[in-house]
RODRENZA-624573 format. One record per residue: residue number from 1; residue in one letter; x, y, z of N, C-alpha, C in turn. Coordinates in Angstrom, 3 decimals. Example, Ala and Ser with C-alpha at 12.3 -4.5 7.8 and 13.67 -1.06 7.14 Angstrom:
<recs>
<1 a <13.190 -5.690 7.800> <12.300 -4.500 7.800> <13.200 -3.300 7.800>>
<2 s <12.850 -2.250 7.080> <13.670 -1.060 7.140> <12.900 0.030 7.870>>
</recs>
This chain:
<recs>
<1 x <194.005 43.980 88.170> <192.823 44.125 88.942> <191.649 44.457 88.042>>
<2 x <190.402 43.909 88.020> <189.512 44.270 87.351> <188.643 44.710 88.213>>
<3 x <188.014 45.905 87.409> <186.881 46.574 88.129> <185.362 46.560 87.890>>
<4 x <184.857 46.534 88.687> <183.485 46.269 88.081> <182.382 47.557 88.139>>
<5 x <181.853 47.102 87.454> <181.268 48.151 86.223> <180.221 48.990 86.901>>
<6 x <180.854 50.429 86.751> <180.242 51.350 87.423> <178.618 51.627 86.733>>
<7 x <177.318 51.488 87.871> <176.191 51.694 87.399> <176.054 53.368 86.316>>
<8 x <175.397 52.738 85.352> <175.222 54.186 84.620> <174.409 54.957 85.064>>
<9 x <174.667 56.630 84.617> <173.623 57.579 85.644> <172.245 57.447 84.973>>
<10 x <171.430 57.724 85.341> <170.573 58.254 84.759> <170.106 59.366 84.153>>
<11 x <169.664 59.108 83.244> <168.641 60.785 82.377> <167.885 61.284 83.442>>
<12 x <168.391 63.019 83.638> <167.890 63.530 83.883> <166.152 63.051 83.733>>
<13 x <165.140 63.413 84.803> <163.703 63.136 84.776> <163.417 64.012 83.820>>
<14 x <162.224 64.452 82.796> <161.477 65.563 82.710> <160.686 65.976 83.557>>
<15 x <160.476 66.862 83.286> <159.685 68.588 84.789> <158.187 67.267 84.451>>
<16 x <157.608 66.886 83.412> <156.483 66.247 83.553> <156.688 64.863 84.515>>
<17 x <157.453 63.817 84.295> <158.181 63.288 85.225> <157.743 63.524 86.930>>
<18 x <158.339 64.642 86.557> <158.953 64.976 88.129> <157.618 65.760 88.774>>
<19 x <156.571 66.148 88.145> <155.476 66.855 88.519> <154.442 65.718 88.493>>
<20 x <154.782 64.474 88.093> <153.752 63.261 88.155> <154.417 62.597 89.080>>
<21 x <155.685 62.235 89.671> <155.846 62.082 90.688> <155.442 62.369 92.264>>
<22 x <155.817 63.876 92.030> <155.485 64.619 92.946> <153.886 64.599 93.206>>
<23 x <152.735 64.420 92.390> <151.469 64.265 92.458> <151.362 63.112 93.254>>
<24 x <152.143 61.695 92.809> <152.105 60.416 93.650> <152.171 60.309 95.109>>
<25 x <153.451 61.186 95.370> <153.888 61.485 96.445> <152.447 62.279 97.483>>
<26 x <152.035 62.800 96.437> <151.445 63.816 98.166> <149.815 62.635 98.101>>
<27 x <149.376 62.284 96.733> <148.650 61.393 96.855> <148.728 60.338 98.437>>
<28 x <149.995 59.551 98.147> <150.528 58.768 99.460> <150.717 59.548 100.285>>
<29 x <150.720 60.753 100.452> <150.884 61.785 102.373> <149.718 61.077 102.846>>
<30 x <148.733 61.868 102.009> <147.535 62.227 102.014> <146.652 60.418 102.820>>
<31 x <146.547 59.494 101.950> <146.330 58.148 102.233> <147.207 57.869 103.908>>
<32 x <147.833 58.523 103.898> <148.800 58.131 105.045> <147.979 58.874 106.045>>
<33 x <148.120 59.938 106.028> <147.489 60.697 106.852> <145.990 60.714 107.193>>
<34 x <145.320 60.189 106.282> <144.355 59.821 107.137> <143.830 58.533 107.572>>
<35 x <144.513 57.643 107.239> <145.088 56.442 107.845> <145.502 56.611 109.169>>
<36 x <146.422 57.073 109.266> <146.675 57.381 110.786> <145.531 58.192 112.054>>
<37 x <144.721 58.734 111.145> <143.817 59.569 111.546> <142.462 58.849 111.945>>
<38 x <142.305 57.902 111.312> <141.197 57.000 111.097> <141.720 55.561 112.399>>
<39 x <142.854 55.172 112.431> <143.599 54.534 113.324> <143.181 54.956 114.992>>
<40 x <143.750 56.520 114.932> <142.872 57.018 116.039> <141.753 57.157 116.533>>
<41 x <141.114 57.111 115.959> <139.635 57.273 116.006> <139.296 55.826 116.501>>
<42 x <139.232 55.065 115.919> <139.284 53.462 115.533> <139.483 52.786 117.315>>
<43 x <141.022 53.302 118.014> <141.463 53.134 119.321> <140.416 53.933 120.490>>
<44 x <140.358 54.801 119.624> <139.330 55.806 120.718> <137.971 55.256 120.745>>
<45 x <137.481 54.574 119.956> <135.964 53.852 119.655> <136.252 52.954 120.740>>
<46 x <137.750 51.855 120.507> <137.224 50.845 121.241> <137.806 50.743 122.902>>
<47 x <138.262 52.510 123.211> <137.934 52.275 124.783> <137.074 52.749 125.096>>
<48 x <135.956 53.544 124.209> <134.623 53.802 124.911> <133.824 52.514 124.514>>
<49 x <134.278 51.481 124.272> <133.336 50.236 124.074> <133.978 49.368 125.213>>
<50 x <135.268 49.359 125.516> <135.368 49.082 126.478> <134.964 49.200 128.122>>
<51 x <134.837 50.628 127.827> <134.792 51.238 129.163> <132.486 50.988 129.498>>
<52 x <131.918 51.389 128.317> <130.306 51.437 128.269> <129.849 50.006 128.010>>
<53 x <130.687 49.069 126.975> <130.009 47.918 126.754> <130.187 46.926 127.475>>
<54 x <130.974 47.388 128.628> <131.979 46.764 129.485> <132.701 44.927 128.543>>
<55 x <133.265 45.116 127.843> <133.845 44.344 127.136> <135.317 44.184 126.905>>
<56 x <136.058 43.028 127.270> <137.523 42.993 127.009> <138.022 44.133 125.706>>
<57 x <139.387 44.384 125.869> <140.041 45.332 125.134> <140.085 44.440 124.135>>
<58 x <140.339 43.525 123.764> <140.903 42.467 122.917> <139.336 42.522 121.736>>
<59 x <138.341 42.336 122.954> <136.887 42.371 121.458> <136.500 44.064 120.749>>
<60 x <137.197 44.699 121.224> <136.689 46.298 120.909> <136.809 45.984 119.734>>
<61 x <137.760 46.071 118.645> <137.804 45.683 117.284> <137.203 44.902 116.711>>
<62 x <136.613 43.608 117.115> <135.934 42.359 116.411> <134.271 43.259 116.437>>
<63 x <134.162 43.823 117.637> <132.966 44.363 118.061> <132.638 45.445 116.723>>
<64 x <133.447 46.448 116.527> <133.812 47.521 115.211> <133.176 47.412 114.025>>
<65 x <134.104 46.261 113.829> <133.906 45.467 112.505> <132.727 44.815 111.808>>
<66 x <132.160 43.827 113.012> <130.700 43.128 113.040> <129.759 44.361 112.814>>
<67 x <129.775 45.394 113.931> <128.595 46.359 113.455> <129.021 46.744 112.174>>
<68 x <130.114 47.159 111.387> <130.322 47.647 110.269> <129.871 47.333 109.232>>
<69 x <130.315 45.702 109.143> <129.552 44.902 108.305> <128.294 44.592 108.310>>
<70 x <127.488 44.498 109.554> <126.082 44.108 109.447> <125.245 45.268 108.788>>
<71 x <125.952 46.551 109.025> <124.969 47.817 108.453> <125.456 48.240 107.148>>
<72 x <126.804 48.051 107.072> <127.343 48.172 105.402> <127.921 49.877 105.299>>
<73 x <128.244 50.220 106.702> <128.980 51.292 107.145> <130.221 51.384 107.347>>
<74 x <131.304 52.121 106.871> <132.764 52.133 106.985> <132.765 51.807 108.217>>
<75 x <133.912 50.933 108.522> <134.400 51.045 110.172> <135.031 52.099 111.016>>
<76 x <135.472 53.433 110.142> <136.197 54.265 110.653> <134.819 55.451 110.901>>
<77 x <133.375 55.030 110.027> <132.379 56.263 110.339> <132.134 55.789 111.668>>
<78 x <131.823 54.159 111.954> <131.157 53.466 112.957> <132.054 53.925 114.010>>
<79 x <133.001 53.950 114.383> <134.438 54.346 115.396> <133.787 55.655 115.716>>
<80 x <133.793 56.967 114.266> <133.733 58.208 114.994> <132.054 58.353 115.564>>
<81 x <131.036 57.423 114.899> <129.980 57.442 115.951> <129.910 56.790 117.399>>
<82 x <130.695 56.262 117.382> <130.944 55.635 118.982> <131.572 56.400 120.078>>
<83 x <132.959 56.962 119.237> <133.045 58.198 120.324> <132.777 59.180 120.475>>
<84 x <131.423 59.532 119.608> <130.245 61.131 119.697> <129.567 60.865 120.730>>
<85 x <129.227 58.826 120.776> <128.341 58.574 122.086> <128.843 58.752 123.003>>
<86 x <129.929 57.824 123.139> <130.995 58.140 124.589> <130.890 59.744 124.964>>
<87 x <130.452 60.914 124.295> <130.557 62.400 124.567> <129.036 63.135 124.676>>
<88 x <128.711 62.060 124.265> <127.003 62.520 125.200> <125.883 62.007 123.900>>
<89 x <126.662 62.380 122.593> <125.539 62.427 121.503> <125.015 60.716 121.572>>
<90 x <123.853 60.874 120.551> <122.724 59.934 120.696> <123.399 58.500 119.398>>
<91 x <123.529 57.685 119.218> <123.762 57.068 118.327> <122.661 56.464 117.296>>
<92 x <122.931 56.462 115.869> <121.760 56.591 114.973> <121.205 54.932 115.461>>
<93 x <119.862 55.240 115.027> <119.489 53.996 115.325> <119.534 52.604 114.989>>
<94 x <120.730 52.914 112.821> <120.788 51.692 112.689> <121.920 50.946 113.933>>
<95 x <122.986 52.009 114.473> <123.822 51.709 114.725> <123.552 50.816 116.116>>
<96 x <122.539 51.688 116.910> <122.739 51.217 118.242> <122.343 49.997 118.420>>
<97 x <121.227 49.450 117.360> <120.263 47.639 117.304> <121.830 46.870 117.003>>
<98 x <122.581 47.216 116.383> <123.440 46.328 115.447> <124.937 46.104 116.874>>
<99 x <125.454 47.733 117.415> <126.004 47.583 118.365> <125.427 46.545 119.869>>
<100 x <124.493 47.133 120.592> <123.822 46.577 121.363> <124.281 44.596 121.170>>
<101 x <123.680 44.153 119.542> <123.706 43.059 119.404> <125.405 42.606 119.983>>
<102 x <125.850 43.164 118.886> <127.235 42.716 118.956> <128.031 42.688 120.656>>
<103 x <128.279 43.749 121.488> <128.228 43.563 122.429> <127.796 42.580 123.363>>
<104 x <126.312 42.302 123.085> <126.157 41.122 123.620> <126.381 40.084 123.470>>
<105 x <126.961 39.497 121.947> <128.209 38.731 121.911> <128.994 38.293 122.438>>
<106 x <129.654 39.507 123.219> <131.020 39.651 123.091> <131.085 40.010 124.724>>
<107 x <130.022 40.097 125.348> <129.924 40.952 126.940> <130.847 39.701 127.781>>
<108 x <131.737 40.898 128.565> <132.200 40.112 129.626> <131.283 39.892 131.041>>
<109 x <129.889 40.522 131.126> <129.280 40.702 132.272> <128.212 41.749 131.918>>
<110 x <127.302 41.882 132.813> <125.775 42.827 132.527> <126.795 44.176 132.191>>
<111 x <125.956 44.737 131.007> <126.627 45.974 130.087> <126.003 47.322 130.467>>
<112 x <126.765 48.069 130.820> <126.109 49.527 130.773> <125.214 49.397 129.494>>
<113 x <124.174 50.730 129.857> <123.110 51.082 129.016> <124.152 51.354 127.647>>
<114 x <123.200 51.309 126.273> <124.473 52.474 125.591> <123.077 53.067 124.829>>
</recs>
């Protein structure tokens, strides 16, 4: 019977190794976590665009994005200014010319004020 060839172990890591690892690691929590965080926000933008711009669920995101790009603003700042509006606050003014537009794009029918 022949056997086949058991993988060799490895060398022990060094503590430097293993402390540059461990840096990687929380690096990637970290990216993760607010990824997920930014995700939320992102969902929460586009049912108050749903619900104010009166616009299909399906354009909330295309809607996001377009303002994002036309002003040259992250999409995840544009998200958490959308749902400050949805909560009463005022939206800056590049945002609201650029939203407004886009919406009307994208309107399924006459749009609440925003």
């Amino acid at each position: 019977m022949t056997s086949s060839p058991r993988p060799r172990p490895q060398s022990p890591a060094s503590a430097d190794d293993l402390v540059a690892e461990l840096e990687r690691v929380r690096a990637e929590n970290r990216q993760l976590q607010q990824a997920l965080a930014s995700h939320a926000v992102v969902d929460q933008a586009i049912g108050v665009l749903t619900v104010l711009g009166r616009i299909p669920p399906g354009d909330g995101f295309t809607v996001l994005r377009e303002v994002s790009q036309h002003t040259n603003i992250k999409l995840a700042q544009v998200a958490e200014e959308v749902v400050k509006h949805g909560q009463g606050a005022a939206l800056p003014g590049v945002l609201l010319g650029e939203l407004q537009a886009a919406l009307a794009r994208h309107a399924a029918g006459p749009r609440a004020g925003l």
